[in-house]
C-alpha atoms as an extended CHARMM CRD file, in Angstrom:
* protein
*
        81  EXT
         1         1  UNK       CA            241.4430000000      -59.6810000000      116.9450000000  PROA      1               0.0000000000
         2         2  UNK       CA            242.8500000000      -62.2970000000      119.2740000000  PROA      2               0.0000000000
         3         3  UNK       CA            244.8460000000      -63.6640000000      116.5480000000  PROA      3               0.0000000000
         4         4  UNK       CA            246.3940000000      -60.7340000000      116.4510000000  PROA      4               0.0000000000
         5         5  UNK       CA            246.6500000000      -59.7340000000      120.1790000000  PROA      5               0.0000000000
         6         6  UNK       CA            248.6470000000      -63.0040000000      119.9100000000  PROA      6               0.0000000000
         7         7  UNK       CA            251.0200000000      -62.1090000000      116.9550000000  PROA      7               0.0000000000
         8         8  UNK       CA            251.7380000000      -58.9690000000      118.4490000000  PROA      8               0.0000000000
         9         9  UNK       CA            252.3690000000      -60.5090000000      121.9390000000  PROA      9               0.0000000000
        10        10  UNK       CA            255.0860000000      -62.5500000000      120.2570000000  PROA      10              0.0000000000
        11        11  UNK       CA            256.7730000000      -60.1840000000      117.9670000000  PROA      11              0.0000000000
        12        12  UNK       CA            256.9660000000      -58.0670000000      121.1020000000  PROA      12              0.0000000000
        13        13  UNK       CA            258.5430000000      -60.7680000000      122.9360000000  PROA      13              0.0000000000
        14        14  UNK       CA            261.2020000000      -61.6520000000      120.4120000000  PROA      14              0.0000000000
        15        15  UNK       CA            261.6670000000      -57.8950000000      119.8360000000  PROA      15              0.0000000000
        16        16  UNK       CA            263.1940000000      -57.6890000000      123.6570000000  PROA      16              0.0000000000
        17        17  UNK       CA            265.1270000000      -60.8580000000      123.6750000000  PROA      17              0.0000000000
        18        18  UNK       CA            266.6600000000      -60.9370000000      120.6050000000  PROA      18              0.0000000000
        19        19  UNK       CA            268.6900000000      -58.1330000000      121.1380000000  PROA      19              0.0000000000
        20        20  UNK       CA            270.5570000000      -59.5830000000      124.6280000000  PROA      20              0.0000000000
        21        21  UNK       CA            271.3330000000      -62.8220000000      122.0270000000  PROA      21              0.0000000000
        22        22  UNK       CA            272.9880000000      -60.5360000000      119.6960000000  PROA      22              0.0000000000
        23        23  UNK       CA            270.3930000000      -60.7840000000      116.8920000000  PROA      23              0.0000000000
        24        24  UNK       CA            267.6890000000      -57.9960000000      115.8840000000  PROA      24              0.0000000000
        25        25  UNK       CA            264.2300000000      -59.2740000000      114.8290000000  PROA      25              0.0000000000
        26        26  UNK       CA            263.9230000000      -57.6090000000      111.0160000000  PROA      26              0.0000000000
        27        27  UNK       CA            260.1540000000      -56.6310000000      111.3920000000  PROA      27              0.0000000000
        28        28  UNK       CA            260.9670000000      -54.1250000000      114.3320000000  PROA      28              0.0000000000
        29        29  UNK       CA            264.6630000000      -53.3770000000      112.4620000000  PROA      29              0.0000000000
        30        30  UNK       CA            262.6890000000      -52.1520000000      109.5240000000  PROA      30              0.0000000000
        31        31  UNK       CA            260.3280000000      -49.7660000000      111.8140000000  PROA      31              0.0000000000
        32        32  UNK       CA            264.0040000000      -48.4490000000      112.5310000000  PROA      32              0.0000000000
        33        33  UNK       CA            264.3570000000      -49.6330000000      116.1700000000  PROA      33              0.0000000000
        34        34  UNK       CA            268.0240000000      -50.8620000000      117.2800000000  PROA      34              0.0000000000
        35        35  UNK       CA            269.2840000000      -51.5290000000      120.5130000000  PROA      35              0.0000000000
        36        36  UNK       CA            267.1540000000      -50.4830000000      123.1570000000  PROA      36              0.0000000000
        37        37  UNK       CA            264.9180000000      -49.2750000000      121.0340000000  PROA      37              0.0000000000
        38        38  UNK       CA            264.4360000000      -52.4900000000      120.1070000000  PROA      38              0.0000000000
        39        39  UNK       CA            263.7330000000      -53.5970000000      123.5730000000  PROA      39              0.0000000000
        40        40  UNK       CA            261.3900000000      -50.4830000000      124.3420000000  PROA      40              0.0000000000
        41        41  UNK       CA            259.2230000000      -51.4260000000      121.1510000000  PROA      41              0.0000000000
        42        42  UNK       CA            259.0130000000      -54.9300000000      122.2540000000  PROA      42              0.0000000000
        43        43  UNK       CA            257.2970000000      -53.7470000000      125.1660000000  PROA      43              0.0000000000
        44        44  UNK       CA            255.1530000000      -51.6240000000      123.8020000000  PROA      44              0.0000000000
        45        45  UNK       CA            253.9850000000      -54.5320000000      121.4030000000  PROA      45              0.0000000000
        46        46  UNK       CA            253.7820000000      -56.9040000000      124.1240000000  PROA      46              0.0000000000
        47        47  UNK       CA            251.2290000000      -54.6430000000      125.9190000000  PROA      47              0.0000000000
        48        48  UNK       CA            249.1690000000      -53.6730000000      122.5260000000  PROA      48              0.0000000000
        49        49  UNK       CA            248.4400000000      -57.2760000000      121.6600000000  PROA      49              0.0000000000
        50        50  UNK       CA            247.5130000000      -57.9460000000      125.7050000000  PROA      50              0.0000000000
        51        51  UNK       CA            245.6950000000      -55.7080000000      125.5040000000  PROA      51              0.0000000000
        52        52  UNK       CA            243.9540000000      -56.6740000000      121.7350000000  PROA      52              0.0000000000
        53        53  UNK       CA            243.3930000000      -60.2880000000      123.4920000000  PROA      53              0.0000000000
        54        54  UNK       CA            241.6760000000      -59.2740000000      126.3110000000  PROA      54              0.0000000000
        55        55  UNK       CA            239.2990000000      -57.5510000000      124.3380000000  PROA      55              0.0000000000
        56        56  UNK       CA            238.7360000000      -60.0630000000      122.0090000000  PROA      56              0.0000000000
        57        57  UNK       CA            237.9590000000      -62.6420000000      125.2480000000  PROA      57              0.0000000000
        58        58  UNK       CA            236.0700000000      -59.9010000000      126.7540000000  PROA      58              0.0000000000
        59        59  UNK       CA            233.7990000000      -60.0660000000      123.4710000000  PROA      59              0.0000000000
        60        60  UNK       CA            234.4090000000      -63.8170000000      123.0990000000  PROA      60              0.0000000000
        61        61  UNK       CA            232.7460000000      -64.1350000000      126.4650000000  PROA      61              0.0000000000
        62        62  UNK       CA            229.6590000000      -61.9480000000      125.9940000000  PROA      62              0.0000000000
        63        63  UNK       CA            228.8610000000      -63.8790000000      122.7900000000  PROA      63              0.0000000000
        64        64  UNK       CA            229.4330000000      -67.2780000000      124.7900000000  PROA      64              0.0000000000
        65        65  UNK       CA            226.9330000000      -65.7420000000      127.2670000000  PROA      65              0.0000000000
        66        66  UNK       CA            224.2610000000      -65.0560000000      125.4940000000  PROA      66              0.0000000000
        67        67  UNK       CA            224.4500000000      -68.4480000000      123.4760000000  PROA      67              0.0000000000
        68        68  UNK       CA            224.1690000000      -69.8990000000      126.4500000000  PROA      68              0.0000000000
        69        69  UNK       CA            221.0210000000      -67.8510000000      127.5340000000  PROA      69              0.0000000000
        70        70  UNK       CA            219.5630000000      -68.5950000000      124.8210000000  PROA      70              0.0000000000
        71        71  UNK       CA            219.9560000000      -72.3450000000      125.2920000000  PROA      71              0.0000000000
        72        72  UNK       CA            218.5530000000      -72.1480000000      128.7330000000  PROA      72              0.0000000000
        73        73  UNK       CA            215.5770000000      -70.1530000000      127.0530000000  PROA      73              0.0000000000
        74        74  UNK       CA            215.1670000000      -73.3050000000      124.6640000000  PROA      74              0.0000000000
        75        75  UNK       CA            215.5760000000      -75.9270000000      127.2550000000  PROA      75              0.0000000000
        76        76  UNK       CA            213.4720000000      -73.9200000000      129.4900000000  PROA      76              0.0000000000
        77        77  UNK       CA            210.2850000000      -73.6730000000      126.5590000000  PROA      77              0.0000000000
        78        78  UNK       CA            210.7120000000      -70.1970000000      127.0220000000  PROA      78              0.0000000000
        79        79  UNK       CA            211.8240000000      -70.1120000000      123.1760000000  PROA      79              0.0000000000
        80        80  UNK       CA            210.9650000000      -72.6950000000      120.3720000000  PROA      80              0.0000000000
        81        81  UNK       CA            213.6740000000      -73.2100000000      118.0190000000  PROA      81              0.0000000000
């Protein structure tokens, strides 16, 4: 999912600037955005794949968490591994 969050973040970006360079990035061109549309979509992206990579850290960190817990459970003799 962050891979993606990513992806998105940059076809976003290159959505909006492309346009102000003259040039039209073909995956949003095919969706059937031109111009400003173009621009509008590239913000829209932008702020799906933010918000696709924050939830993917969100869960990234809640995994790292509770690997580390468990360590400290281990270390601890708490937990025998």
């Amino acid at each position: 999912m962050m891979a993606w969050g990513v992806v998105l973040m940059i076809i976003g970006a290159l959505s909006f600037v492309l346009p102000m360079m003259g040039r039209q990035f073909i995956v949003v061109s095919l969706l059937g955005f031109t111009g400003m549309g173009s621009a509008v979509a590239g913000i829209v992206l932008i702020g799906i794949g933010g918000f696709l990579f924050h939830l993917a850290r969100e869960e990234e960190k809640k995994q790292d968490e509770a690997h580390r817990q468990h360590l400290r459970d281990i270390l601890s003799g708490k937990v025998k591994n």
